[in-house]
VEXDREN-2710 file (C-alpha; in Angstrom, 1 decimal):
% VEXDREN-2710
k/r/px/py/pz
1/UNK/114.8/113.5/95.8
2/UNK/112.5/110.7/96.8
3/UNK/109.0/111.3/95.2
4/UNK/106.1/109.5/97.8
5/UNK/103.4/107.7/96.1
6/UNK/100.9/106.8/97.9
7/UNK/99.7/102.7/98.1
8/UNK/96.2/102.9/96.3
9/UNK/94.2/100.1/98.3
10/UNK/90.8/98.7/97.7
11/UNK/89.1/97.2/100.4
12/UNK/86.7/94.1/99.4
13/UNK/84.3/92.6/102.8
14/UNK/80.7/92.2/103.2
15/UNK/80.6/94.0/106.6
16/UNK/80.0/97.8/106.6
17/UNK/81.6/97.6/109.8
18/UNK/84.9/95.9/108.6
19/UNK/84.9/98.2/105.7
20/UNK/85.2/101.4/107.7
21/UNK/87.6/100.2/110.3
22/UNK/90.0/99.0/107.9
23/UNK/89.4/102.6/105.7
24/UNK/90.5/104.2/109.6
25/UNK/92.9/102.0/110.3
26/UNK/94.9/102.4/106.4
27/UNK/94.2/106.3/106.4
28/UNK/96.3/106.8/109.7
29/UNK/99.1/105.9/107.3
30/UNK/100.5/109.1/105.0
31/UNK/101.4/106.5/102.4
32/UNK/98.3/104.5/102.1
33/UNK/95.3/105.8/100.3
34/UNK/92.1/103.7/100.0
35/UNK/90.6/104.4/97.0
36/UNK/87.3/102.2/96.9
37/UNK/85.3/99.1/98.6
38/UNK/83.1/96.9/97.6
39/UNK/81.0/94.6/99.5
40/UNK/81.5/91.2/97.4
41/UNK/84.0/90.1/94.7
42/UNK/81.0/90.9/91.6
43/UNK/81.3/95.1/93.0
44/UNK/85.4/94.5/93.5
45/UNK/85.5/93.6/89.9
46/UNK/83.7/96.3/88.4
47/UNK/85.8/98.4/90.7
48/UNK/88.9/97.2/89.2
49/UNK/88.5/97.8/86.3
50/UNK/88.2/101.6/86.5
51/UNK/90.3/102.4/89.9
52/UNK/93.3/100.0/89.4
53/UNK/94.6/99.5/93.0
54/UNK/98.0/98.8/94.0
55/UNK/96.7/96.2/96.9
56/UNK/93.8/94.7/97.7
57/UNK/92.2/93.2/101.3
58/UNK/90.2/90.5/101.0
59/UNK/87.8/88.9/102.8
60/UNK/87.9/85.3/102.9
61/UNK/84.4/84.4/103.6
62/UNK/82.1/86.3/101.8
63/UNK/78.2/86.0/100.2
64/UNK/77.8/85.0/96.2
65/UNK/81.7/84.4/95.6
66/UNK/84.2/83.1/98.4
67/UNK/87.4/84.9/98.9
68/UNK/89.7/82.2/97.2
69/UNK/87.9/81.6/94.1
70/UNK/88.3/85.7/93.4
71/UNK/91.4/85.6/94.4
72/UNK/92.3/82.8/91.5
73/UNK/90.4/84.9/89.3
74/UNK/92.7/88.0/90.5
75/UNK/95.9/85.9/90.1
76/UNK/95.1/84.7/86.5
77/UNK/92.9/87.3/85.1
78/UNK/94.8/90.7/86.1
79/UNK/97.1/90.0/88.9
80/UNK/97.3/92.7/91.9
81/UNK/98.9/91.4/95.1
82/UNK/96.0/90.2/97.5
83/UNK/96.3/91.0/101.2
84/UNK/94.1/88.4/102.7
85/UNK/91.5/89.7/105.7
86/UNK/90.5/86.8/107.6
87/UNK/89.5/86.6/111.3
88/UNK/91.3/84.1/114.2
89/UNK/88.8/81.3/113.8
90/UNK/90.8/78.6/113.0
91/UNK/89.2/77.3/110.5
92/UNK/89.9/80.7/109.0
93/UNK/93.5/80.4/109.8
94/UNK/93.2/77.0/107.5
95/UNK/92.1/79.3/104.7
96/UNK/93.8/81.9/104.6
97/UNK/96.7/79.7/104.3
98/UNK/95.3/78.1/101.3
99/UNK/95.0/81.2/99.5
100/UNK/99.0/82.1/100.2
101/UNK/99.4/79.0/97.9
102/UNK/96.9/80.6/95.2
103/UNK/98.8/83.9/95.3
104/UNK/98.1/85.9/98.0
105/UNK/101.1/88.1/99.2
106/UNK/100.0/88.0/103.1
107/UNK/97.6/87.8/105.9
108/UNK/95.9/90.4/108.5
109/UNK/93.6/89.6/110.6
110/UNK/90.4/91.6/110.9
111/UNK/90.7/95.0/113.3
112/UNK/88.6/94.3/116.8
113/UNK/88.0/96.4/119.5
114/UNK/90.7/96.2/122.3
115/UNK/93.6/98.2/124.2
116/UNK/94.5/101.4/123.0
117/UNK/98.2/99.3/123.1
118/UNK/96.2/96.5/120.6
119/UNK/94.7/98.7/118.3
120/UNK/97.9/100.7/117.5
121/UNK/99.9/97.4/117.3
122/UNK/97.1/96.3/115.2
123/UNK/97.0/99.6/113.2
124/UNK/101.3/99.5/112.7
125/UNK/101.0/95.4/111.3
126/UNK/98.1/95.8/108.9
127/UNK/99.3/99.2/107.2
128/UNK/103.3/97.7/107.2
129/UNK/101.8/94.5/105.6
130/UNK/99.8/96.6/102.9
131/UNK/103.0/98.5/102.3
132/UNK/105.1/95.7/102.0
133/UNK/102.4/93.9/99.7
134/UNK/102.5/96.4/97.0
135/UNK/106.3/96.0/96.7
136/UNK/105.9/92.6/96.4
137/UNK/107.0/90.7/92.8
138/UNK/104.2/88.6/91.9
139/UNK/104.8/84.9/90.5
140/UNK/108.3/85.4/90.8
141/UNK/109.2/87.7/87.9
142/UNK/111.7/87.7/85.7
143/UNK/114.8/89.9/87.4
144/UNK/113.8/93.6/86.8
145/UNK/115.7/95.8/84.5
146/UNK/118.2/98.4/86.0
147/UNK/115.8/101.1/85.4
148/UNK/113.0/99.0/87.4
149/UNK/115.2/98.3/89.7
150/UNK/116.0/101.7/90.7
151/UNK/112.4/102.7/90.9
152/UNK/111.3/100.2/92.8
153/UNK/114.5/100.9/95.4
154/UNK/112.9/104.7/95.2
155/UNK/109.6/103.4/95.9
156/UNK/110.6/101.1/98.9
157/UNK/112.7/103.7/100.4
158/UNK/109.6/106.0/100.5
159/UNK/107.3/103.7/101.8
160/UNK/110.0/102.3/104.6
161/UNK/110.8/106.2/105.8
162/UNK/107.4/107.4/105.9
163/UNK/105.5/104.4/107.6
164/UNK/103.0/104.7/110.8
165/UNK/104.1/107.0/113.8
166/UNK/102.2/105.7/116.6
167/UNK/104.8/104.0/118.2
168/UNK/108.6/104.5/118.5
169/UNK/110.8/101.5/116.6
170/UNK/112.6/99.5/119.4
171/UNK/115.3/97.5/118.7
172/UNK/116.1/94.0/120.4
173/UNK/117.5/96.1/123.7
174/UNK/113.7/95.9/124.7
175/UNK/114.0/91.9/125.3
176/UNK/117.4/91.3/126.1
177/UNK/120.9/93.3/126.5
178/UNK/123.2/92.8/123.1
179/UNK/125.5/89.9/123.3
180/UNK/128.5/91.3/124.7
181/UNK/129.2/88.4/126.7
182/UNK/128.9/85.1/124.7
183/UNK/127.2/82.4/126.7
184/UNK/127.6/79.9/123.6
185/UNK/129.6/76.7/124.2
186/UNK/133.4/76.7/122.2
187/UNK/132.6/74.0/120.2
188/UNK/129.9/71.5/119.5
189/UNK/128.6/68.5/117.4
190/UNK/125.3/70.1/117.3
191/UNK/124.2/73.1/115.0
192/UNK/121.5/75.6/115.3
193/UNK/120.3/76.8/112.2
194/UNK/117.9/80.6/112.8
195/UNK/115.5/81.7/110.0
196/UNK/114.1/84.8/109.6
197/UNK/111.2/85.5/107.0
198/UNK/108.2/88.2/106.1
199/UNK/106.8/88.5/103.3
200/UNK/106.6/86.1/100.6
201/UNK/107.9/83.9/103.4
202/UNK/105.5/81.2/103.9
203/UNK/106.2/79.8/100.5
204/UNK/109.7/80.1/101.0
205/UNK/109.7/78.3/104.0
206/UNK/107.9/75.5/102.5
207/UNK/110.2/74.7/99.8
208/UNK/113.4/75.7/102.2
209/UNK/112.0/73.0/104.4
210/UNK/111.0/70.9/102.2
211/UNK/114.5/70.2/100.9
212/UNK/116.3/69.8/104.5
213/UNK/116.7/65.6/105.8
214/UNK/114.7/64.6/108.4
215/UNK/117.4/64.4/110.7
216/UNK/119.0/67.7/110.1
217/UNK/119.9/70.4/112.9
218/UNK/117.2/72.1/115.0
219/UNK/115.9/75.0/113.5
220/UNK/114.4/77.7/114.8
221/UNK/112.0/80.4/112.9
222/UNK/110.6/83.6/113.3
223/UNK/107.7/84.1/110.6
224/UNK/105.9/87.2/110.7
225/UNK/102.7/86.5/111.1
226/UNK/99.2/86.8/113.1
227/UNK/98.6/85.0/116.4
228/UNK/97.0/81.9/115.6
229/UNK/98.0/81.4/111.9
230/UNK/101.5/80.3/112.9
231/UNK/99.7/77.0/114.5
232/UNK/98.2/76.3/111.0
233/UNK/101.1/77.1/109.2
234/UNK/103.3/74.8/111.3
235/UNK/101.2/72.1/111.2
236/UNK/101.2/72.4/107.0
237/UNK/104.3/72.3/106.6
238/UNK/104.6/69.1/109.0
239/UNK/102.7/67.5/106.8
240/UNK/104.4/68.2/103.8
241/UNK/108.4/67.9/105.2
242/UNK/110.7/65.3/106.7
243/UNK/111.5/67.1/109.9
244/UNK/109.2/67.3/112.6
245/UNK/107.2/70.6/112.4
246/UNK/105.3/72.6/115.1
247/UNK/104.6/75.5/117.1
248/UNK/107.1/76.7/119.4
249/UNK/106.1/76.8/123.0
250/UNK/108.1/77.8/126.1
251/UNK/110.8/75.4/127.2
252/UNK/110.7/73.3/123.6
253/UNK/114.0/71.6/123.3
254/UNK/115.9/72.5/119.9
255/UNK/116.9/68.9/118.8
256/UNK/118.3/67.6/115.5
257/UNK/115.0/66.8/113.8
258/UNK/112.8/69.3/114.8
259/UNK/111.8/72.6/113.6
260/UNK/109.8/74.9/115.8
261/UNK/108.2/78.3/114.7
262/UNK/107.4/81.5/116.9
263/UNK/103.8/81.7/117.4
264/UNK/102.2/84.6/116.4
265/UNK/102.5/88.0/118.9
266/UNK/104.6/86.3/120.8
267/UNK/108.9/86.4/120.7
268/UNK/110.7/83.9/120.6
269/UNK/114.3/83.4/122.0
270/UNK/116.8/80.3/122.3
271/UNK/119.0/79.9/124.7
272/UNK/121.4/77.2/126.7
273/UNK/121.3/75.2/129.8
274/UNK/124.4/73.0/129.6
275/UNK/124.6/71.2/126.1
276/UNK/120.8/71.7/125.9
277/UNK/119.5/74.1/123.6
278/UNK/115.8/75.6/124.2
279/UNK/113.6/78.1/123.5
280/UNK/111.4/80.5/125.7
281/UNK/108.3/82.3/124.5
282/UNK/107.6/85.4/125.6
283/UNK/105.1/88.6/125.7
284/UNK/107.2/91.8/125.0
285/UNK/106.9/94.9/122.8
286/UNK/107.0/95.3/118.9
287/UNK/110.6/95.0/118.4
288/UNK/111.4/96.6/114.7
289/UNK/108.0/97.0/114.4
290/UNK/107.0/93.2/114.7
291/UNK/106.3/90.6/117.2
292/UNK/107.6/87.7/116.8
293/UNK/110.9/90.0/115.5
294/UNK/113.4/88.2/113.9
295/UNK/115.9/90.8/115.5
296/UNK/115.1/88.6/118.9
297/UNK/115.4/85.3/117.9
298/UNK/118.8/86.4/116.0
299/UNK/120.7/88.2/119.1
300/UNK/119.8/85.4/121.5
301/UNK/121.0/82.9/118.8
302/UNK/124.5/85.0/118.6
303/UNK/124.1/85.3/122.6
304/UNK/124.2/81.4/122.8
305/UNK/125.0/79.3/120.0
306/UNK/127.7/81.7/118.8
307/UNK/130.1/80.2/116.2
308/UNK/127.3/77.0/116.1
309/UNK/124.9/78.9/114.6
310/UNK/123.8/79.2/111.0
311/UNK/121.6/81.9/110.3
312/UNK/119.1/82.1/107.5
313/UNK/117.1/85.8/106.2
314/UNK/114.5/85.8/103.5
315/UNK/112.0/87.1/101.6
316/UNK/110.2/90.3/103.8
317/UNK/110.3/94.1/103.8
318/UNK/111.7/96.3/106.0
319/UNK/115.1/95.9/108.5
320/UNK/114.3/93.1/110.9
321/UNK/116.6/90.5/111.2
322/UNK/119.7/93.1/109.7
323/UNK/121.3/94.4/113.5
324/UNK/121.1/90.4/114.6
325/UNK/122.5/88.9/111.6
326/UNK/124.9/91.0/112.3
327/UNK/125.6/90.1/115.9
328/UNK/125.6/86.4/114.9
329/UNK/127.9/87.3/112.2
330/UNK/130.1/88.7/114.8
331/UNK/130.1/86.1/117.1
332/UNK/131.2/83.8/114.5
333/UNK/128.1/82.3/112.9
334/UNK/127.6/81.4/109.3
335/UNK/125.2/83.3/107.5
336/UNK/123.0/83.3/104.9
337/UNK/120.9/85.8/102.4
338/UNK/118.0/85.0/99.6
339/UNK/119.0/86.7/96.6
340/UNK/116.7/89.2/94.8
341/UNK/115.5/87.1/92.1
342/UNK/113.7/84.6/94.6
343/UNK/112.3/86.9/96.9
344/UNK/108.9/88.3/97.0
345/UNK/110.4/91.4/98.0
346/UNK/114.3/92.1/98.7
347/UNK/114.1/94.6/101.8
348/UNK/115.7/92.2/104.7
349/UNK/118.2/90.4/102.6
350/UNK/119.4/93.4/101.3
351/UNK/119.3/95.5/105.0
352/UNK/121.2/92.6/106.6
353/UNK/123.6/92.5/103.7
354/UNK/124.2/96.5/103.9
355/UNK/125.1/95.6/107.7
356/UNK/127.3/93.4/107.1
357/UNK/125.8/90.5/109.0
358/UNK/125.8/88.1/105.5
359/UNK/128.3/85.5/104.1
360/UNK/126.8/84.1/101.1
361/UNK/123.5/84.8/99.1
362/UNK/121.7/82.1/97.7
363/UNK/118.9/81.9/95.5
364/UNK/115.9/79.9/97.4
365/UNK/116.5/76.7/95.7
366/UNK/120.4/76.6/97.1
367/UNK/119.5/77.7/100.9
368/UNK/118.7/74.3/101.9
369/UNK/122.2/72.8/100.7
370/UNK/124.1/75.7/101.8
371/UNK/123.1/75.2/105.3
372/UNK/123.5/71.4/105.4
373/UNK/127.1/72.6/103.7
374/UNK/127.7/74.8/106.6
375/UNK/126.3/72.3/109.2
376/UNK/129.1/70.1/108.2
377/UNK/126.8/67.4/106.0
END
């Protein structure tokens, strides 16, 4: 029998405000307790010290010590994963990215006042990231022994049974009907390559891309993430890769070359018109609990690129990605896993690899060659 333990979190912002929203908003989970806030990173440390959190949220701007110098301190003091708290400015988006380089596991994005639909989407991403966060294998530790391992298997299971029950889990059926009839061309010259990430993923992606020619095949990728922060993130990693790197928005062609990226609380779906592959953005509901969901972006990729299709799932926790790895798999795609060892945390590799949907698994430093290997380069 499973035994639940609860996530210990310790909220760190200098608004009062902030500070009890997020304590509502983590509560409504049965697996997250908060244990503590403090109002600057000087209070947070003393708390430390005698509460020991699982997971922190921190703020990003905040008075007599700014969010990414505590959280270097964190990282190389007494590391705890970080959950950064940052609002949609965009020069908070800028930021917050930074500080995934220095260590942080993920981002949320500050609760707000909205629709009752909002603030339970809101309330579903920020407690699923905290959960997912303090699963999450810091500085890429050395494999775990098989006693670890089995724990921390215990541990997810809990965590990924219990979860937040405002909302029913739909599956991709709530965008588009499952690919029963292939509208993918027989054979092409031109590849589509479909990537799929959580957390840990942002890194991931960066030295994934990184490593793939500037004239490889179009690449599509669903990165869970908040609205907003997806803009930033693409136009990082554009400056850091070969490949052109941006934003996906409705109608984008998907062109050797080019990598596009879901934008934040939107899905994102490719699909066909004659030899021309595209993409279309759309509203929608959370689909496996997210939005972007990889689980769309993978069934429309079996749905039309079919056997010219390579498909790519990383780092992240949870199932999304697993049921349309699977349908790619099926409709005779090529498709890859991250192994354990490289991933932040081994929940939707190891899902799509219990459904079957996964040829090969690759640590992260091999996922760029096996795809230009399975693109025919």
């Amino acid at each position: 029998m499973i035994t639940k333990k609860k996530v210990r979190v310790l909220i760190v912002d200098d608004s009062a405000v902030v500070r009890q929203t997020m304590e509502k908003v983590l509560s409504s989970d049965p697996m997250i307790e908060v244990i503590g806030h403090a109002p600057d990173p000087f209070v947070a440390a003393e708390r430390i010290k005698t509460l020991v959190p699982d997971v922190i949220t921190l703020d990003v701007e905040m008075p007599r010590m700014d969010g990414l110098t505590f959280l270097r301190k964190i990282m190389t003091q007494h590391p705890i994963p970080v959950v950064m708290c940052s609002t949609l400015a965009t020069e908070g988006s800028e930021t917050a990215l930074k500080a995934l380089e220095y260590g942080a596991v993920d981002i949320i994005t500050k609760p707000k006042m909205g629709t009752k639909q909002f603030l339970e989407e809101a309330c579903i991403s920020i407690c699923d990231t905290v959960k997912a966060a303090s699963m999450s294998r810091l500085n890429r530790l050395p494999a775990a022994t098989p006693a670890t391992m089995a724990a921390r298997s215990s541990r997810a299971a809990a965590l990924a049974h219990s979860g937040n029950k405002i909302a029913p889990k739909l599956t991709a059926d709530a965008m588009m009907p499952p690919p029963t009839n292939s509208h993918a061309m027989i054979q092409t010259t031109e590849k589509v390559v479909a990537v799929g990430a959580s957390t840990g993923g942002t890194e991931a992606l960066r030295e994934f891309l990184e490593a793939m020619p500037g004239d490889s095949p179009g690449i599509v990728i669903v990165q869970h993430m908040p609205e907003n922060f997806t803009k930033a993130f693409a136009n990082r990693l554009n400056s850091l890769c070969d490949m052109t790197i941006k934003e996906a928005e409705d109608n984008d062609s998907v062109v050797r070359g080019r990598v596009l990226i879901a934008p934040g609380s939107k899905h994102m779906m490719l699909k066909r018109s004659g030899a021309r592959y595209f993409v279309e953005v759309r509203e929608g509901p959370l689909v496996s609990r997210h939005r972007p969901s990889v689980d769309v972006l993978f069934r429309s990729t079996a749905r039309y690129a079919g056997k010219n299709a390579v498909g790519v799932i990383m780092t992240g926790m949870g199932d999304d990605g697993a049921r349309g790895m699977k349908e790619m798999k099926d409709a005779g795609a090529f498709n890859i896993a991250q192994d354990e060892n490289s991933c932040v945390v081994f929940g939707m590799p190891t899902e799509a690899i219990k459904h079957k949907g996964v040829d090969v698994v690759k640590p992260l430093n091999q996922i760029a060659q096996e795809v230009l290997r399975a693109c025919g380069r």
